[in-house]
PyMOL Python script that loads the backbone (N, CA, C, O; Angstrom):
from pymol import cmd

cmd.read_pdbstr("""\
ATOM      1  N   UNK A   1      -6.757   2.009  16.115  1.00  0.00           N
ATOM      2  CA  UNK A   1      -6.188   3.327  16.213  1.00  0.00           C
ATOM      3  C   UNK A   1      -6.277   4.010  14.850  1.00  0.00           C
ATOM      4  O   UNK A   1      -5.872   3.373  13.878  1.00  0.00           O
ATOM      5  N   UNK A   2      -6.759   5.224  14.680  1.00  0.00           N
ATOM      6  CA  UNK A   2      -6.607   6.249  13.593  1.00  0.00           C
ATOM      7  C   UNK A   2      -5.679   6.934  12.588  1.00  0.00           C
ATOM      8  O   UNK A   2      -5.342   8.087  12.853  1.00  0.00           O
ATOM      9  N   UNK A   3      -5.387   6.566  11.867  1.00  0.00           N
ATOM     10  CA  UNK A   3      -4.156   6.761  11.059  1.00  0.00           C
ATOM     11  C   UNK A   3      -3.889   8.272  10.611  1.00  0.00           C
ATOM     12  O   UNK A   3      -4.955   8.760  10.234  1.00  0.00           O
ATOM     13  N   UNK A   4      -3.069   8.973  10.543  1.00  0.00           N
ATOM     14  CA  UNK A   4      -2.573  10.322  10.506  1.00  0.00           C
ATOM     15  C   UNK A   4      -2.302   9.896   9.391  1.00  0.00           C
ATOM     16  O   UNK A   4      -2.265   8.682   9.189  1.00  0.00           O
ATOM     17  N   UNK A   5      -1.990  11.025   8.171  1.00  0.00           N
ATOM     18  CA  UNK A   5      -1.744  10.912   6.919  1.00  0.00           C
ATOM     19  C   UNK A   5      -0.236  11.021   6.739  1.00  0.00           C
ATOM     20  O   UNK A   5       0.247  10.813   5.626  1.00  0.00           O
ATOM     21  N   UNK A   6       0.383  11.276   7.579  1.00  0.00           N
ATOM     22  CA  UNK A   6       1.993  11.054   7.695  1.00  0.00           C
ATOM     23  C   UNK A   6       2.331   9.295   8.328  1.00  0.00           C
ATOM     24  O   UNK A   6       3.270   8.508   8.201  1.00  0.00           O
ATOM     25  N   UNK A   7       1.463   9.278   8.788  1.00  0.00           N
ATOM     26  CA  UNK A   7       1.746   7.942   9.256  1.00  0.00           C
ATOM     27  C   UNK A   7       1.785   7.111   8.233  1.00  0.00           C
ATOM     28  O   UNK A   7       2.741   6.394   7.939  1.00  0.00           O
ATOM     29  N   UNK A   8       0.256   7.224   7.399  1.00  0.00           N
ATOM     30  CA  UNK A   8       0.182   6.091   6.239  1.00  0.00           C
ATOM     31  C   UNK A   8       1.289   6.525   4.998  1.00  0.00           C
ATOM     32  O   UNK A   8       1.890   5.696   4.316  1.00  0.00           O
ATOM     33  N   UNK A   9       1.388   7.642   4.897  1.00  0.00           N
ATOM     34  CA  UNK A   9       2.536   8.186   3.950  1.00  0.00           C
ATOM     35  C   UNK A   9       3.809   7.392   4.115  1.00  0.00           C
ATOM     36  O   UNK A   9       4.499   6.866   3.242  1.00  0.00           O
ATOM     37  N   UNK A  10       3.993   7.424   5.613  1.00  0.00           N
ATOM     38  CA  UNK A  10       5.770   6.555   6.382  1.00  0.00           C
ATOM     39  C   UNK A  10       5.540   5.294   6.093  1.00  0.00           C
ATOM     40  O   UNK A  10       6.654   4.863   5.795  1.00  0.00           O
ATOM     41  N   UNK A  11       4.582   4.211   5.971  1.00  0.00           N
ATOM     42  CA  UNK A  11       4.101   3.197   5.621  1.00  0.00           C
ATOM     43  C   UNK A  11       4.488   2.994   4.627  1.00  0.00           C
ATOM     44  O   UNK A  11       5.383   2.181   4.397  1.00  0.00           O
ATOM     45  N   UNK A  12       3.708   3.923   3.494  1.00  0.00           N
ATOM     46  CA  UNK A  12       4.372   3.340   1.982  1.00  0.00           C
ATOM     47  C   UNK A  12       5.493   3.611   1.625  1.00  0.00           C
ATOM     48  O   UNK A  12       5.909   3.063   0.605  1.00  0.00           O
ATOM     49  N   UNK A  13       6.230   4.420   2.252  1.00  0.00           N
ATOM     50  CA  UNK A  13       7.897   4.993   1.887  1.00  0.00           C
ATOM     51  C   UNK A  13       8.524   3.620   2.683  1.00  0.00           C
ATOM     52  O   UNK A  13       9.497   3.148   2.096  1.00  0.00           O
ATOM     53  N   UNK A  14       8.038   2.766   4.174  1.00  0.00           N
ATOM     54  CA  UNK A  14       8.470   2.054   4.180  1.00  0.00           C
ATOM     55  C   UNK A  14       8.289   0.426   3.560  1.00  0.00           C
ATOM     56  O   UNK A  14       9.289  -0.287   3.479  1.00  0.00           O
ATOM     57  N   UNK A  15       7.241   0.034   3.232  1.00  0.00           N
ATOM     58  CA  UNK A  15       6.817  -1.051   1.975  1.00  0.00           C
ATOM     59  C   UNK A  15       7.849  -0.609   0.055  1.00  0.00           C
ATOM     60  O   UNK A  15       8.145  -1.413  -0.828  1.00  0.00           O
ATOM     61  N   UNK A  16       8.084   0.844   0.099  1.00  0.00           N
ATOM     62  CA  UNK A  16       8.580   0.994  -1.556  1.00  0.00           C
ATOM     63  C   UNK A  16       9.988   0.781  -0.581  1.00  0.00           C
ATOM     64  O   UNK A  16      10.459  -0.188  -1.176  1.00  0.00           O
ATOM     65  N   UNK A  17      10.864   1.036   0.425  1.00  0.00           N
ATOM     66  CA  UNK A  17      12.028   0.575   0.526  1.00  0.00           C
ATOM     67  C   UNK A  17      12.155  -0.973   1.098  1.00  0.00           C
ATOM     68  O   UNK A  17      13.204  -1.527   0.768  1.00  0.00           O
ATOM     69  N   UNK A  18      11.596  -1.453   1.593  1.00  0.00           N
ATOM     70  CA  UNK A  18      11.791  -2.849   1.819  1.00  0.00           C
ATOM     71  C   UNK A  18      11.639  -3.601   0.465  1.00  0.00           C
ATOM     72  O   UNK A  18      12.427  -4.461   0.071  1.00  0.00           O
ATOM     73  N   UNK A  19      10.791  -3.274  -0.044  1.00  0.00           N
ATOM     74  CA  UNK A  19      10.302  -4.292  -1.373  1.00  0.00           C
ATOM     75  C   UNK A  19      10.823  -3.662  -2.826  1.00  0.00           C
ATOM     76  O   UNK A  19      11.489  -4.286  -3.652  1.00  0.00           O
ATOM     77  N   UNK A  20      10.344  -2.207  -2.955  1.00  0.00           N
ATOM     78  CA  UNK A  20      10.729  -1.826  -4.337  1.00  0.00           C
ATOM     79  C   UNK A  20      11.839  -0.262  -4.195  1.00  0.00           C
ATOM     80  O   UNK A  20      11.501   0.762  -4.791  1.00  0.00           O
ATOM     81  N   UNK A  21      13.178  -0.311  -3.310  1.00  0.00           N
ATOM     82  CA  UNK A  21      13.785   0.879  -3.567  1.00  0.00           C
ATOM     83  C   UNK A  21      14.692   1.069  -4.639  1.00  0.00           C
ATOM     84  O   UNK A  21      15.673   1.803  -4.526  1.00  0.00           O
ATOM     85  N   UNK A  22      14.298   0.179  -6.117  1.00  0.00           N
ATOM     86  CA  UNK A  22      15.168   1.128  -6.915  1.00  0.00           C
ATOM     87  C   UNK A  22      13.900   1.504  -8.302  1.00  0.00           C
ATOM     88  O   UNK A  22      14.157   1.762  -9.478  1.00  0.00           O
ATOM     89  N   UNK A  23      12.967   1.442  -7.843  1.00  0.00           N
ATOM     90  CA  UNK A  23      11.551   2.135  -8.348  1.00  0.00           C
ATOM     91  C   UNK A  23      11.479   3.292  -8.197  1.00  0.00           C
ATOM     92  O   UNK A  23      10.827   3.656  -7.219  1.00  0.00           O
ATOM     93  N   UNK A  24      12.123   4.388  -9.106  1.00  0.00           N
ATOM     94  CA  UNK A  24      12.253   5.837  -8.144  1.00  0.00           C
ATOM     95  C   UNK A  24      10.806   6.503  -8.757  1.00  0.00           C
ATOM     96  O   UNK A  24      10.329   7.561  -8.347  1.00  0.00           O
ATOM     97  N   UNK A  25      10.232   5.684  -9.791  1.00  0.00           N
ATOM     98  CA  UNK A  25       9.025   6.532 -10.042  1.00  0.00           C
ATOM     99  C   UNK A  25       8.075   6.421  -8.971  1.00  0.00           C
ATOM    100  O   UNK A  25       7.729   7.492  -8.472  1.00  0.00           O
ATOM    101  N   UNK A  26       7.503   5.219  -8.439  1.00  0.00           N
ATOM    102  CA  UNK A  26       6.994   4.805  -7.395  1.00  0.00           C
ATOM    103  C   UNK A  26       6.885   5.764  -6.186  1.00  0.00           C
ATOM    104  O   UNK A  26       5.834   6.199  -5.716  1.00  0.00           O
ATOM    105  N   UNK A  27       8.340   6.065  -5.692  1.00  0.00           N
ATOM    106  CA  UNK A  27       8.613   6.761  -4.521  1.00  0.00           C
ATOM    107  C   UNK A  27       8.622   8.375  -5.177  1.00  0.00           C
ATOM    108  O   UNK A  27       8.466   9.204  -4.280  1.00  0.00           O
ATOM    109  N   UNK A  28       8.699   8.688  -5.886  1.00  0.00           N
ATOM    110  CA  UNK A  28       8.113  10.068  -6.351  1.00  0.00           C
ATOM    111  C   UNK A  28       6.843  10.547  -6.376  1.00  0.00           C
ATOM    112  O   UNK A  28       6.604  11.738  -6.178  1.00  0.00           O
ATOM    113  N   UNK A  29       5.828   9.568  -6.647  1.00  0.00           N
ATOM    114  CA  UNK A  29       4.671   9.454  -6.117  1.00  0.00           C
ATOM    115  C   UNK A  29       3.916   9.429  -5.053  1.00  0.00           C
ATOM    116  O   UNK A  29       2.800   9.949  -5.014  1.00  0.00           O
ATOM    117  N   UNK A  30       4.561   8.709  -3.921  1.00  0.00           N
ATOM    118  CA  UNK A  30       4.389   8.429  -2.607  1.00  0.00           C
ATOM    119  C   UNK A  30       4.652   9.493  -1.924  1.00  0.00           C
ATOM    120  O   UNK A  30       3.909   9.803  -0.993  1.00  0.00           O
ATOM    121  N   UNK A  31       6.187  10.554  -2.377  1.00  0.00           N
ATOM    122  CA  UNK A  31       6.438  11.484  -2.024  1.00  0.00           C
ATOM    123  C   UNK A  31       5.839  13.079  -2.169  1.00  0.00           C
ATOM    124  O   UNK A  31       6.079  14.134  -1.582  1.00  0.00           O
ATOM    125  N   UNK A  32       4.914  12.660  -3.295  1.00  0.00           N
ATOM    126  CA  UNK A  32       4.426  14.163  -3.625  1.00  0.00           C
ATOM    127  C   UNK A  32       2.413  13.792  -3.615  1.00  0.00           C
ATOM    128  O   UNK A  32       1.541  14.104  -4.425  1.00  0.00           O
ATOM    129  N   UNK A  33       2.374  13.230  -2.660  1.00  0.00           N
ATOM    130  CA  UNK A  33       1.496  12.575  -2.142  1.00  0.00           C
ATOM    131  C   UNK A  33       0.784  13.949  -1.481  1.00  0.00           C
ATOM    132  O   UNK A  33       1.660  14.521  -0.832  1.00  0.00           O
ATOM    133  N   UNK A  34      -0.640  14.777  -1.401  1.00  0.00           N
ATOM    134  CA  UNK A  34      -0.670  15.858  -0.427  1.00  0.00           C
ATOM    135  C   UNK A  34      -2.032  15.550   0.520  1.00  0.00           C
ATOM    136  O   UNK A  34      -2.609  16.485   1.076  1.00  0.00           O
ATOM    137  N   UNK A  35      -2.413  14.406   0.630  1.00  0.00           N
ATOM    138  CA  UNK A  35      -3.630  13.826   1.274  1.00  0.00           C
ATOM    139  C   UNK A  35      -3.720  12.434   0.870  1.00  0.00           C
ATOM    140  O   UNK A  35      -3.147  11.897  -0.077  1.00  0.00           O
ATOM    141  N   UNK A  36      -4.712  11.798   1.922  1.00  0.00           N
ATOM    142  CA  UNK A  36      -5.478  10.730   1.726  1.00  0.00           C
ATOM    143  C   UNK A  36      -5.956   9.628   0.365  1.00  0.00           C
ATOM    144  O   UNK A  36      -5.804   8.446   0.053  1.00  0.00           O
ATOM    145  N   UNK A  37      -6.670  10.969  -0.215  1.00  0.00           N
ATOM    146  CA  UNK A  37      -7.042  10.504  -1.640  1.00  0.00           C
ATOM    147  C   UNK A  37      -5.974  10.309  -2.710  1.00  0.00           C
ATOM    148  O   UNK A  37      -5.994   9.400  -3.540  1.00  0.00           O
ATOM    149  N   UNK A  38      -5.075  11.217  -2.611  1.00  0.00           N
ATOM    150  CA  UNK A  38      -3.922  10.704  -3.197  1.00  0.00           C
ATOM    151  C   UNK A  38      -3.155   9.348  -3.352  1.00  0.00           C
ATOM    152  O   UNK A  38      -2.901   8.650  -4.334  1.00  0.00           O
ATOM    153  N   UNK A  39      -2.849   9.222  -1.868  1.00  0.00           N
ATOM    154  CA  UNK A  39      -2.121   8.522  -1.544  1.00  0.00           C
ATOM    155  C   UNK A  39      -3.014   6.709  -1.463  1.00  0.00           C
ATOM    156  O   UNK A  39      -2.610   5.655  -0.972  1.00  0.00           O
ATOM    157  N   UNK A  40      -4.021   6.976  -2.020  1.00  0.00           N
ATOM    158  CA  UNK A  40      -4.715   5.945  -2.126  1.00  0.00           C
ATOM    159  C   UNK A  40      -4.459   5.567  -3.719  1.00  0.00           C
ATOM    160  O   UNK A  40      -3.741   4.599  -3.971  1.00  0.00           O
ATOM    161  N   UNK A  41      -5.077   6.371  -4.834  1.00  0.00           N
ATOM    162  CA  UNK A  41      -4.342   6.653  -6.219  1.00  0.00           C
ATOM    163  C   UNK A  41      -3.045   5.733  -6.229  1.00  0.00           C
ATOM    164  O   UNK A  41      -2.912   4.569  -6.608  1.00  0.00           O
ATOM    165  N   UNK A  42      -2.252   6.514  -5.758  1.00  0.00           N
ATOM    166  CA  UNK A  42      -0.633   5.668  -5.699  1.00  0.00           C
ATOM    167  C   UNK A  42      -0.879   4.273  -5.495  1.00  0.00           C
ATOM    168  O   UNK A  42      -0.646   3.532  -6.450  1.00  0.00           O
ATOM    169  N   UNK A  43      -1.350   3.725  -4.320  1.00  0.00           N
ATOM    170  CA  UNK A  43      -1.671   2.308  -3.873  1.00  0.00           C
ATOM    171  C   UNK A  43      -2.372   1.958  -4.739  1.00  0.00           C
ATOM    172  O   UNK A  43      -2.031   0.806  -5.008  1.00  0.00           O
ATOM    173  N   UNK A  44      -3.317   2.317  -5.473  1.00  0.00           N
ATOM    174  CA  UNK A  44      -4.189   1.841  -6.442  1.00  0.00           C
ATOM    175  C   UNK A  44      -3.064   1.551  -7.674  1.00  0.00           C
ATOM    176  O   UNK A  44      -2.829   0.455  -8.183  1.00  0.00           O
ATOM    177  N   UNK A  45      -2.433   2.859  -8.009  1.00  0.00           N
ATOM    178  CA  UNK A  45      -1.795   2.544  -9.391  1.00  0.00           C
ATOM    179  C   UNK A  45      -0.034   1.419  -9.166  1.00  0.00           C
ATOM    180  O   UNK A  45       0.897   1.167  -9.930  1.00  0.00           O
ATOM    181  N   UNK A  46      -0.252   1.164  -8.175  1.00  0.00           N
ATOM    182  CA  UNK A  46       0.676   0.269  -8.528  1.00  0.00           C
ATOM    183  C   UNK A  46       0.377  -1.210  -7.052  1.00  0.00           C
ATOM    184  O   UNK A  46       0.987  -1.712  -6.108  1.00  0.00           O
ATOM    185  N   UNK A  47      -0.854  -1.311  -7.704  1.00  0.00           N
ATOM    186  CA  UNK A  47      -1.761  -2.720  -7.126  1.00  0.00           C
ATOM    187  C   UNK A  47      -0.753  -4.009  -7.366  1.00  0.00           C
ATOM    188  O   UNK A  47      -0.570  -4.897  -6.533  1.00  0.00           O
ATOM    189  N   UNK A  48       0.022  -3.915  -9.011  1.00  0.00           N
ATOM    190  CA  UNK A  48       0.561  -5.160  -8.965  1.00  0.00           C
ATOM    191  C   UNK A  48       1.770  -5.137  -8.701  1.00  0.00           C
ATOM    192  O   UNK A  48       2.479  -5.827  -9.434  1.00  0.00           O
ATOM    193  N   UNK A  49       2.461  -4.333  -7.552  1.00  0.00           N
ATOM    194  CA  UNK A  49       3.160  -4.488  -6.795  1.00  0.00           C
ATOM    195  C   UNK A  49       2.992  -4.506  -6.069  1.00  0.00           C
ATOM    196  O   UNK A  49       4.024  -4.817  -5.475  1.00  0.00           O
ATOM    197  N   UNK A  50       1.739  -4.276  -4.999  1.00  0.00           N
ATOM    198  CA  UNK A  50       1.413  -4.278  -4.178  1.00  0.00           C
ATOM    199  C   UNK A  50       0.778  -5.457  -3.541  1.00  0.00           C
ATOM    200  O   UNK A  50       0.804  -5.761  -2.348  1.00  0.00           O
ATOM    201  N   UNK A  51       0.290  -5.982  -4.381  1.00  0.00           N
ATOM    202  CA  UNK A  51       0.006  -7.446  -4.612  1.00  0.00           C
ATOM    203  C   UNK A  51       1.013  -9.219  -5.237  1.00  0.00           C
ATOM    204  O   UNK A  51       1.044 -10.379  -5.650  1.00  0.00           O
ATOM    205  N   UNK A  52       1.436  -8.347  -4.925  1.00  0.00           N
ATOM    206  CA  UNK A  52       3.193  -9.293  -5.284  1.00  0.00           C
ATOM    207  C   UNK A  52       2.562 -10.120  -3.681  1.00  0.00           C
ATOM    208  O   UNK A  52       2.152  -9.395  -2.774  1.00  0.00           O
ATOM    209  N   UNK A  53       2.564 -11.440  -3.547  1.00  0.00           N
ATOM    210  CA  UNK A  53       2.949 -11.968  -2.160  1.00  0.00           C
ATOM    211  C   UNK A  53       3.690 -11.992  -1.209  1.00  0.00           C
ATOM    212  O   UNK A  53       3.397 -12.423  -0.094  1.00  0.00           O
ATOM    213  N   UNK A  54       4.686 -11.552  -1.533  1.00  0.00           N
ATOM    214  CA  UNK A  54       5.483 -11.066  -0.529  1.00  0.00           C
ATOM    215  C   UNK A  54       5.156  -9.708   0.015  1.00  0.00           C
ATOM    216  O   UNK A  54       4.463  -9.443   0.997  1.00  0.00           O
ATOM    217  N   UNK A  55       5.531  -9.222  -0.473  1.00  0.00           N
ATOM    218  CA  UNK A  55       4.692  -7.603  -0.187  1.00  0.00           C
ATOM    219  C   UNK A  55       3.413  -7.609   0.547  1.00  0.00           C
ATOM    220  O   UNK A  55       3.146  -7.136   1.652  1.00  0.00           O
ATOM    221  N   UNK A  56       2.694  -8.232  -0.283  1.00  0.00           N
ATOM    222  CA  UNK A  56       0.977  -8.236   0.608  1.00  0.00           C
ATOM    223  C   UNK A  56       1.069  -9.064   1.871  1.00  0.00           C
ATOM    224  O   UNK A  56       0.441  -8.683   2.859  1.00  0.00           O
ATOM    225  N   UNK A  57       1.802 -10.172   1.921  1.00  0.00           N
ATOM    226  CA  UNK A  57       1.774 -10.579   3.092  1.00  0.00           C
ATOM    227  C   UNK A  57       2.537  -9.791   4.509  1.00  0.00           C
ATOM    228  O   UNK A  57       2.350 -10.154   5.670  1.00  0.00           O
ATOM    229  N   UNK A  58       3.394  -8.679   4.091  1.00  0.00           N
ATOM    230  CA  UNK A  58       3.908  -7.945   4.943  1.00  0.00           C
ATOM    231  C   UNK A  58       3.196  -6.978   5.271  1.00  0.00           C
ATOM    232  O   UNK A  58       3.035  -6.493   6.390  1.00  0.00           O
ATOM    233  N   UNK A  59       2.800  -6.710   4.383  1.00  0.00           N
ATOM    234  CA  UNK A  59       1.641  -5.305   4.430  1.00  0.00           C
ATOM    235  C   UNK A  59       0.484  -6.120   5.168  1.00  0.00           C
ATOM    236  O   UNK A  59       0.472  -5.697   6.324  1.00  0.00           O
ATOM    237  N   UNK A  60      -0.202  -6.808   5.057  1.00  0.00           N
ATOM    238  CA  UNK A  60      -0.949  -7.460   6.223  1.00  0.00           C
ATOM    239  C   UNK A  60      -0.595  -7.534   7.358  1.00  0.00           C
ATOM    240  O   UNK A  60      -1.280  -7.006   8.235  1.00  0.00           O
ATOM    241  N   UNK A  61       0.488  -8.162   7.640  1.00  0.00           N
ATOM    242  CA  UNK A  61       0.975  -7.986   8.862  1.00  0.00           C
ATOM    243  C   UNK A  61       1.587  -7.338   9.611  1.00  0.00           C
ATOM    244  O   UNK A  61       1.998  -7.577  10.747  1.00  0.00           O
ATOM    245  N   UNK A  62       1.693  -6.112   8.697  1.00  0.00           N
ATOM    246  CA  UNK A  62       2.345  -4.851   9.760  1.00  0.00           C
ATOM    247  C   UNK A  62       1.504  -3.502   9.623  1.00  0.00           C
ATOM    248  O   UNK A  62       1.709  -2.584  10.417  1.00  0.00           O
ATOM    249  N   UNK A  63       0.287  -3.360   8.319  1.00  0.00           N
ATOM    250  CA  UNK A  63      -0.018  -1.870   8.191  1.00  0.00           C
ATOM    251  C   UNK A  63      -1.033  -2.282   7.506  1.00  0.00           C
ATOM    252  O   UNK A  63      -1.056  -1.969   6.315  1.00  0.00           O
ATOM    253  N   UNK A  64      -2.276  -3.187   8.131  1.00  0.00           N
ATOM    254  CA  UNK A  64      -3.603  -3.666   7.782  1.00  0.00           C
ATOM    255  C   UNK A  64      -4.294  -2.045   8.000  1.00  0.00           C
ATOM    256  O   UNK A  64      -4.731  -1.322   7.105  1.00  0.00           O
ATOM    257  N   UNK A  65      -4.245  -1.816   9.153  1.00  0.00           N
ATOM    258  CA  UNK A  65      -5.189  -0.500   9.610  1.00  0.00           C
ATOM    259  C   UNK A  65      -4.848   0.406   8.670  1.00  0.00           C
ATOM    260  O   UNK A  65      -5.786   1.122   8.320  1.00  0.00           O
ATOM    261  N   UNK A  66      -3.352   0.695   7.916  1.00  0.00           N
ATOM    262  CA  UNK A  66      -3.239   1.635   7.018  1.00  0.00           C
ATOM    263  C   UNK A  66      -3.772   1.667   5.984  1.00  0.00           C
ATOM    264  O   UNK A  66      -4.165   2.724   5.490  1.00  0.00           O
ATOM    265  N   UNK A  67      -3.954   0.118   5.231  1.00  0.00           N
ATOM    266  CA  UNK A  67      -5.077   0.075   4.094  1.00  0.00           C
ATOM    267  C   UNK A  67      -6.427   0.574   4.730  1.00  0.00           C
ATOM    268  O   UNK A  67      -7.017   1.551   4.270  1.00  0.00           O
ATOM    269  N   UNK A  68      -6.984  -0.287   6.029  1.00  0.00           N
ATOM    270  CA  UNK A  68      -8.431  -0.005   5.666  1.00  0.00           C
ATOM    271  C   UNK A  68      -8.270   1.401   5.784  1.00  0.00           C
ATOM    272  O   UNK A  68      -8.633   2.041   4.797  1.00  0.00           O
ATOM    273  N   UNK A  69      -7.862   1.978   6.650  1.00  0.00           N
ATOM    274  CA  UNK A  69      -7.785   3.665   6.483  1.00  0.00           C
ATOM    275  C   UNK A  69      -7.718   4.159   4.622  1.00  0.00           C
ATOM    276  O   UNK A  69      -8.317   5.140   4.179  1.00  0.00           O
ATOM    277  N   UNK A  70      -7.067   3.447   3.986  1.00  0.00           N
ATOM    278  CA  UNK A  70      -7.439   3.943   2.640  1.00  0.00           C
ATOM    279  C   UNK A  70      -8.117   3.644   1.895  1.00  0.00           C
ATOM    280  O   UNK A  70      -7.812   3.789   0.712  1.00  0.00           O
ATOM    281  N   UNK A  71      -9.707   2.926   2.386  1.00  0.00           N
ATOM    282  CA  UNK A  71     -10.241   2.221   2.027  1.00  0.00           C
ATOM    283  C   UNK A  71      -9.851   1.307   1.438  1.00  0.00           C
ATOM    284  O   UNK A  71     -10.465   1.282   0.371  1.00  0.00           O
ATOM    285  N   UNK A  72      -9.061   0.386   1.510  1.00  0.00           N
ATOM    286  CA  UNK A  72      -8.500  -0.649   0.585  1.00  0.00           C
ATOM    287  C   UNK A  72      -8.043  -2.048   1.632  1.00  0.00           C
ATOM    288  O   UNK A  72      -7.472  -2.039   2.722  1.00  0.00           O
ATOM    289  N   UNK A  73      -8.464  -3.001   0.945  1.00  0.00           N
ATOM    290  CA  UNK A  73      -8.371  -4.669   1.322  1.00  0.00           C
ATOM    291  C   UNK A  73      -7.034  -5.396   0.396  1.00  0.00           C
ATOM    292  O   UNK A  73      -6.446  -5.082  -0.639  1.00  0.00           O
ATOM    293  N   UNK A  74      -6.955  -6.234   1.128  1.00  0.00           N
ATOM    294  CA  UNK A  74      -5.796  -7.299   0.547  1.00  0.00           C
ATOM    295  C   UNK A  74      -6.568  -8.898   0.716  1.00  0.00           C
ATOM    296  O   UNK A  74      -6.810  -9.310   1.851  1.00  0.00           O
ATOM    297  N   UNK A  75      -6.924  -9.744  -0.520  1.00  0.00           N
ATOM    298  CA  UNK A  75      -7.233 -10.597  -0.592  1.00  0.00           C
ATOM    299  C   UNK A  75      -6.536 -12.250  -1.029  1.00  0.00           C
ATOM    300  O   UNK A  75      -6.300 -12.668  -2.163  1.00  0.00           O
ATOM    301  N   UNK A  76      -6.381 -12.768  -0.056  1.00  0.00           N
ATOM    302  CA  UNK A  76      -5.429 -13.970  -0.213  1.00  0.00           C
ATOM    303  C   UNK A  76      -6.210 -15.287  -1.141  1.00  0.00           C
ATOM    304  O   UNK A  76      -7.209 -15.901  -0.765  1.00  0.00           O
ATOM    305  N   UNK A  77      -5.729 -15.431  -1.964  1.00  0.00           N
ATOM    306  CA  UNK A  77      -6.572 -16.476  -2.768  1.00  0.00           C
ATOM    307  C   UNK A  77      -6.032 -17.976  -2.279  1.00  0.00           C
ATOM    308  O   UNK A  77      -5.563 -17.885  -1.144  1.00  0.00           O
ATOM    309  N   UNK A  78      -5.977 -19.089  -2.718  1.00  0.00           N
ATOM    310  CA  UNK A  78      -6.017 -20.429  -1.847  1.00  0.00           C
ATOM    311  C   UNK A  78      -4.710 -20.871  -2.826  1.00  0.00           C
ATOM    312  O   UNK A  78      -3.695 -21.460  -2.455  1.00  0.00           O
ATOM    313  N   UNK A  79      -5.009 -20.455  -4.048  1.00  0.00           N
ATOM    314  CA  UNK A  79      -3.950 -20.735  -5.222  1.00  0.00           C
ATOM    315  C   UNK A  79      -2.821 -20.072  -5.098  1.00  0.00           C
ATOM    316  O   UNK A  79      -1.977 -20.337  -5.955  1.00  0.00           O
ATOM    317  N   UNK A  80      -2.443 -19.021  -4.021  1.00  0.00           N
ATOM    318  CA  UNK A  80      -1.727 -17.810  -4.323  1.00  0.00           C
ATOM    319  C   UNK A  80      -1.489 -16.777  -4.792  1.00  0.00           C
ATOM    320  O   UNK A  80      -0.538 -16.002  -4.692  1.00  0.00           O
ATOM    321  N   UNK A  81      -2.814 -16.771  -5.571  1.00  0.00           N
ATOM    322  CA  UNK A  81      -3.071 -15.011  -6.040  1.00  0.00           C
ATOM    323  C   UNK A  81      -3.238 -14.255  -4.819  1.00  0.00           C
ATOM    324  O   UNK A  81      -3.510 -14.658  -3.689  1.00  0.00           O
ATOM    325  N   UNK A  82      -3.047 -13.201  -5.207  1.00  0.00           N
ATOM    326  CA  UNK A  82      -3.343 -11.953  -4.053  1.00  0.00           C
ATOM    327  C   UNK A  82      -4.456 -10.569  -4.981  1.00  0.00           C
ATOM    328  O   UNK A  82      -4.278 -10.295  -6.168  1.00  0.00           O
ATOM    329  N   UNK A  83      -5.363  -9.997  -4.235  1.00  0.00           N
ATOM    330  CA  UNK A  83      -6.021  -9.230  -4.889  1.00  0.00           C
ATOM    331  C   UNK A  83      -6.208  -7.950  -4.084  1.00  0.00           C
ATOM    332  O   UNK A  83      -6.773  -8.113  -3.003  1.00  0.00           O
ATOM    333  N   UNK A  84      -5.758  -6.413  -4.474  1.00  0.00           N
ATOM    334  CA  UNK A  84      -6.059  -5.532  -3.918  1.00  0.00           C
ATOM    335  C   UNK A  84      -7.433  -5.367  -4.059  1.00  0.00           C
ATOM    336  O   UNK A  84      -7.779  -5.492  -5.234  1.00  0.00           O
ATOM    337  N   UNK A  85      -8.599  -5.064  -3.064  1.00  0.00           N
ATOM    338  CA  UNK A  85      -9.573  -4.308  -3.819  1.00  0.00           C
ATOM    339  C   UNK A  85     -10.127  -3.165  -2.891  1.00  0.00           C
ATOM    340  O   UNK A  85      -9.724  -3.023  -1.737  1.00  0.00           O
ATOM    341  N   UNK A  86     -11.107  -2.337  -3.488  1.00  0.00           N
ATOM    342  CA  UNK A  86     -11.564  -1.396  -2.181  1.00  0.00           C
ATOM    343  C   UNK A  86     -12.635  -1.998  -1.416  1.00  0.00           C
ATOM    344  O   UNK A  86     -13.452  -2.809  -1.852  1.00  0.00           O
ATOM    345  N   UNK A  87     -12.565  -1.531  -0.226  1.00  0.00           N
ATOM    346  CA  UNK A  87     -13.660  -1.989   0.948  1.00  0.00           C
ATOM    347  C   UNK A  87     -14.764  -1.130   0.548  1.00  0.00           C
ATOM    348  O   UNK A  87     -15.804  -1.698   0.217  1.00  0.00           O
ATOM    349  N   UNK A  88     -14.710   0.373   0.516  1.00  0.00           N
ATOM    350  CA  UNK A  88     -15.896   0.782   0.214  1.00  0.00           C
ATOM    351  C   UNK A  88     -15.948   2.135  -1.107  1.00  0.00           C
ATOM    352  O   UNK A  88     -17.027   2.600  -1.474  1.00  0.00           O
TER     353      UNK A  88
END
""", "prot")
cmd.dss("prot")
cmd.show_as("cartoon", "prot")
cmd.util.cbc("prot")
cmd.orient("prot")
């Protein structure tokens, strides 16, 4: 299914309150978000929270389609690293 840019927007407002709500820079970002490309930026600039294991493993399992929609992958390493990177 096709992701609306409010949708993936509600995504990261809900990943910065489950995982990081007293990050208010974070969610100021997310919030003044006005497209796609933006809101990819944001995910980009804060990869190493995003890549925290806990986090990435939720975000896998609830809002995979929202990354690839932002062009962006989540990579599980064997050791426990996690790696954001882009798909294309």
């Amino acid at each position: 299914m096709e992701q609306t840019f409010e949708q993936m927007k509600d995504a990261a407002k809900e990943v910065h309150r489950r995982f990081y709500k007293y990050c208010d820079s974070s969610f100021n970002d997310i919030v003044n978000t006005d497209n796609v490309r933006d809101l990819r930026r944001v995910v980009i600039r804060y990869r190493d929270y995003v890549s925290d294991p806990r986090a990435a493993h939720y975000i896998r399992e609830n809002y995979a389609d929202v990354l690839e929609a932002l062009g962006l992958r989540i990579q599980f390493y064997i050791d426990g690293r996690v790696r954001l990177y882009l798909a294309n």
